[in-house]
C-alpha positions as a Python dict, from the first residue, in 0.01 Angstrom:
ca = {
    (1, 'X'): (0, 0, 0),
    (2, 'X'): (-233, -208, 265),
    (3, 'X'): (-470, -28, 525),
    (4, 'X'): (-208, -135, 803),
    (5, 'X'): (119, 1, 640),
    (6, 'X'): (-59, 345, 591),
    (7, 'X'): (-120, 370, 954),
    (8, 'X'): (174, 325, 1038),
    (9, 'X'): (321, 552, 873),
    (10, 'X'): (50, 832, 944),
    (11, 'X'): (167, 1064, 1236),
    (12, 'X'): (-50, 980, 1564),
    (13, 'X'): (-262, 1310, 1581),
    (14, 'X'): (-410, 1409, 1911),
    (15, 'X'): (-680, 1637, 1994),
    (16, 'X'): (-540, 1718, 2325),
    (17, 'X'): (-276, 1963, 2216),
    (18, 'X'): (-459, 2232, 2181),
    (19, 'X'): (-574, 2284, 2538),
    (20, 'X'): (-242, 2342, 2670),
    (21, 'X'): (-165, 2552, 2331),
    (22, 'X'): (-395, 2813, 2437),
    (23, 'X'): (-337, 2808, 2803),
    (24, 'X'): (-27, 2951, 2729),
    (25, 'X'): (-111, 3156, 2501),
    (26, 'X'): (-357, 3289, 2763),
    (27, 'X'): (-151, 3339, 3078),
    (28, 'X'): (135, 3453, 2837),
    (29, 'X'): (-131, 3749, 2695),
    (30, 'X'): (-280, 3833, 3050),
    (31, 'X'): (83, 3849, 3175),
    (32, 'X'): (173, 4143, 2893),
    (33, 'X'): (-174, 4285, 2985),
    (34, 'X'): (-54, 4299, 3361),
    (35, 'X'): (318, 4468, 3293),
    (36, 'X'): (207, 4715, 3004),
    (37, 'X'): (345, 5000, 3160),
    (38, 'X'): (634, 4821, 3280),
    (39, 'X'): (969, 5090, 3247),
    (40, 'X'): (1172, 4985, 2958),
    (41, 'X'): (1503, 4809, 3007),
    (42, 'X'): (1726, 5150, 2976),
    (43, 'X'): (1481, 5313, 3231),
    (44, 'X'): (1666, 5446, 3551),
    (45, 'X'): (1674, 5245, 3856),
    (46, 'X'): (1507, 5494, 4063),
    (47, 'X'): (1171, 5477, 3786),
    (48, 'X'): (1200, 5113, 3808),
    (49, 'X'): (1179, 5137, 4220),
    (50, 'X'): (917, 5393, 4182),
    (51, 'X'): (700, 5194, 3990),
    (52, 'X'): (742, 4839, 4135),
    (53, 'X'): (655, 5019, 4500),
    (54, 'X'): (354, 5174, 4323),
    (55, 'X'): (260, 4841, 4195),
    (56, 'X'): (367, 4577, 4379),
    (57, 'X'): (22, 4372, 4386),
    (58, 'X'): (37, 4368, 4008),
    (59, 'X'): (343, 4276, 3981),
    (60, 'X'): (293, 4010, 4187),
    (61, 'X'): (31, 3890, 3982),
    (62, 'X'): (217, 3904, 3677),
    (63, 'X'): (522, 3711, 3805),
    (64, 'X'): (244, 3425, 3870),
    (65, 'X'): (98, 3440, 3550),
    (66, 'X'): (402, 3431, 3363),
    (67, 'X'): (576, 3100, 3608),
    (68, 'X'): (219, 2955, 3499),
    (69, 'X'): (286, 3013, 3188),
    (70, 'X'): (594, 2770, 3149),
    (71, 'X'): (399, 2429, 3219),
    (72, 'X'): (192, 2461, 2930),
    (73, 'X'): (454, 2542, 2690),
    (74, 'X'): (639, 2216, 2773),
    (75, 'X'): (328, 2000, 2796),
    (76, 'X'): (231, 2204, 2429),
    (77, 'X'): (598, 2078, 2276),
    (78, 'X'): (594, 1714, 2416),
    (79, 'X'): (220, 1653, 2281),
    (80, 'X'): (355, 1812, 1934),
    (81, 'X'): (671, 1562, 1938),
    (82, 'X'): (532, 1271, 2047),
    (83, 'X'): (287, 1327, 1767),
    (84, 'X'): (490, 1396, 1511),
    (85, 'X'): (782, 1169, 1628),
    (86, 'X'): (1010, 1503, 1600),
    (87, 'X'): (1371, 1488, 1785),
    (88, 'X'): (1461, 1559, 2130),
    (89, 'X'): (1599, 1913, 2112),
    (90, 'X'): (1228, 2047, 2029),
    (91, 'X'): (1093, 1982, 2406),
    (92, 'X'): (1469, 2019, 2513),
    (93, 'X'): (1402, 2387, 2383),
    (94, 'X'): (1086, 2371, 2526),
    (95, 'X'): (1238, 2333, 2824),
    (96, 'X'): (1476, 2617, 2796),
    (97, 'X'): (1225, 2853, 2709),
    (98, 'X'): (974, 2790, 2979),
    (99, 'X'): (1306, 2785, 3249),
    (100, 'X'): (1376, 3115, 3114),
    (101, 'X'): (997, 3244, 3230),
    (102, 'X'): (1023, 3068, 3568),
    (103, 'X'): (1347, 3283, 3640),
    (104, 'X'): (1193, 3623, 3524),
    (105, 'X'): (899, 3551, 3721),
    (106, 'X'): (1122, 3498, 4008),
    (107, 'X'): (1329, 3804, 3921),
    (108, 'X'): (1039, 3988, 3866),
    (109, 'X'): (874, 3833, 4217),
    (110, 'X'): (1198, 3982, 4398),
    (111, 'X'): (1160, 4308, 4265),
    (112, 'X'): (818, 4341, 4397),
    (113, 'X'): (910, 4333, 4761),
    (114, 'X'): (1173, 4624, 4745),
    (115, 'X'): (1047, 4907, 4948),
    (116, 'X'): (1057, 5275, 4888),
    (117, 'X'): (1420, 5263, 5064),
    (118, 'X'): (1584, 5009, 4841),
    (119, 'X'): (1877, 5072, 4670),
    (120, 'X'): (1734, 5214, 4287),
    (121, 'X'): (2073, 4995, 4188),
    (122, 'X'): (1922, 4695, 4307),
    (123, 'X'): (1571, 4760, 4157),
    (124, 'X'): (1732, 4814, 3805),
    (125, 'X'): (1984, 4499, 3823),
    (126, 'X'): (1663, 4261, 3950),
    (127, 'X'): (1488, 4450, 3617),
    (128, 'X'): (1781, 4370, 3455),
    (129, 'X'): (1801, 4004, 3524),
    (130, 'X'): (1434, 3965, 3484),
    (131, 'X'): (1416, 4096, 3144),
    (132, 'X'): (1729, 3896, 3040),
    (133, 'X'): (1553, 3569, 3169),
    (134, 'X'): (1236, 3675, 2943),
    (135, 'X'): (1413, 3844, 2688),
    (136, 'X'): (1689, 3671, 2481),
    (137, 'X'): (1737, 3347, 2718),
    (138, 'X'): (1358, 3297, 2613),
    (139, 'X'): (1438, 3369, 2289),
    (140, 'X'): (1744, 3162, 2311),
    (141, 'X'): (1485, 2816, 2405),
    (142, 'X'): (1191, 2890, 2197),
    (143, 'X'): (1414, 2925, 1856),
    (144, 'X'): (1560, 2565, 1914),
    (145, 'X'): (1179, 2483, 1959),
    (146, 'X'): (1081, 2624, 1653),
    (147, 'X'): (1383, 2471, 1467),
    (148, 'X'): (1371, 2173, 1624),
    (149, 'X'): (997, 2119, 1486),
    (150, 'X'): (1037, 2298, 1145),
    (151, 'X'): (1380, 2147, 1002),
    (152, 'X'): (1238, 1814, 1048),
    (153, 'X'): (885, 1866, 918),
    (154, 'X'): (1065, 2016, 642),
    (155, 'X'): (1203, 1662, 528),
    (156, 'X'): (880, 1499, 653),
    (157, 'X'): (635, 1697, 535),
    (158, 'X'): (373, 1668, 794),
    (159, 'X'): (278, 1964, 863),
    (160, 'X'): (180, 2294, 587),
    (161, 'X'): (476, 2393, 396),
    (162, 'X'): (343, 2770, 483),
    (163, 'X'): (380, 2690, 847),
    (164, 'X'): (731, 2504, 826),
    (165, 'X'): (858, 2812, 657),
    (166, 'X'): (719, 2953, 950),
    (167, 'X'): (894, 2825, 1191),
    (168, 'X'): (1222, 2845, 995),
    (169, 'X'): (1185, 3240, 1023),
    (170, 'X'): (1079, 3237, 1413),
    (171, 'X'): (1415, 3016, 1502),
    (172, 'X'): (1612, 3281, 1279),
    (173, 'X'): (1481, 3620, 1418),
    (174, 'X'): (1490, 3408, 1735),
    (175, 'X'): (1882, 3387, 1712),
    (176, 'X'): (1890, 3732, 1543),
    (177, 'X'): (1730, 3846, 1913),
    (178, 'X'): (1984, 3743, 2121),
    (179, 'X'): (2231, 3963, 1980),
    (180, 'X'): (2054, 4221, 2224),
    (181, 'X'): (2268, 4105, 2464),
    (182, 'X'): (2570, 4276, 2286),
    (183, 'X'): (2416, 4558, 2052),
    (184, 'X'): (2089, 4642, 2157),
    (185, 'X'): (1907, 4747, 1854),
    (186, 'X'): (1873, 4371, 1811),
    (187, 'X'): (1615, 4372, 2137),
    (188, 'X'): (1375, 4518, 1868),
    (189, 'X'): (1303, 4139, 1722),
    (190, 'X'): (1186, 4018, 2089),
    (191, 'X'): (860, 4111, 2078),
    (192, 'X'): (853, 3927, 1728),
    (193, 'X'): (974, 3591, 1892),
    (194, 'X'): (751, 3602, 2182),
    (195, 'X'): (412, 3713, 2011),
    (196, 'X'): (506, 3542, 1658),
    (197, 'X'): (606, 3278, 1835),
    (198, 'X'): (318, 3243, 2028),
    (199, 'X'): (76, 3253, 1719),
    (200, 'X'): (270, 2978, 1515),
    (201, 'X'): (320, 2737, 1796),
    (202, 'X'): (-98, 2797, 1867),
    (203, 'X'): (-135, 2734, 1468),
    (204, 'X'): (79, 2421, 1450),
    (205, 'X'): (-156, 2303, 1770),
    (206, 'X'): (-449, 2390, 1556),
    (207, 'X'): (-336, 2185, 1261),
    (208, 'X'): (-286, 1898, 1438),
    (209, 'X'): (-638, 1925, 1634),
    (210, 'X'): (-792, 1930, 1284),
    (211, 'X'): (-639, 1637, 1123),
}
């Protein structure tokens, strides 16, 4: 094989990736560090008024952190596909997932400004629709991410078989999650997606920064 025919077929690395890799993994980390004592989802509606009128300035800041959160995940998936010449449904994903945290940031946003006299019904349907948004449509985006990058790489084999594999299992517990919406001891597997998630797509970054 000549010099030239083995760079072309060599995936185009670039050391850029990373950056927006762990900007979101940072604003999507300070976010969970801002709503830690956010009321679960089957909390009443008068706890969730209580608490977003006790705490509407974090709140706030939490709902900004998390809509700054989406850019970076998109910019994060187009770097990896352009690099490893993966399909379009990876950034379409991409996509999904980070629309998904602009409209629970929003949701979450709303709910701030309720006053002590809002309706507790309306404080636990924007809750609702907030954790929905961030919950399994999240879920919903960042497993066709995942899948989108691991079933190819699987034929390609350009990235660490460990780390394909990877992926494979985030996209499945990813679908597995949005079962919440219809039996939810399923909701359990969220978490997984968003914080597993979060470490492969930072490792795949980190692969391709070190090649």
């Amino acid at each position: 094989m000549s010099i030239s025919s083995a760079v072309r077929t060599t995936p185009r690395t670039n050391p850029v990736v990373l950056v927006p890799a762990v900007a979101f993994a940072a604003l999507t980390l300070a976010y969970v560090a801002a709503n830690a004592r956010t009321p679960h989802p089957d909390a009443s509606g008068a706890d969730v008024l209580a608490y977003t009128t006790a705490h509407t300035g974090l709140i706030k800041v939490g709902a900004m952190l998390l809509m700054l959160s989406a850019a970076p995940l998109v910019i994060t998936a187009g770097i990896i596909q352009r690099t490893l010449r993966g399909p379009a449904v990876l950034t379409i994903g991409a996509t999904l997932a980070a629309s998904a945290l602009t409209f629970s940031a929003l949701f979450s946003w709303a709910g701030a400004r309720l006053n002590g006299s809002a309706a507790p019904d309306l404080a636990r349907t924007l809750a609702d629709l907030e954790f929905l948004s961030g919950g399994p449509a999240y879920a919903a985006g960042f497993g066709l991410l995942a899948a989108g990058l691991a079933i190819p790489a699987l034929r390609e084999r350009n990235l660490p078989r460990w780390l394909i594999w990877l992926g494979l299992v985030v996209a499945a517990v990813a679908a597995l999650s949005t079962l919440g919406l219809i039996v939810s001891a399923f909701t359990f597997l969220l978490p997984v997606v968003r914080f597993g998630g979060l470490l492969w797509l930072v490792a795949v970054a980190v692969v391709l920064f070190r090649r």
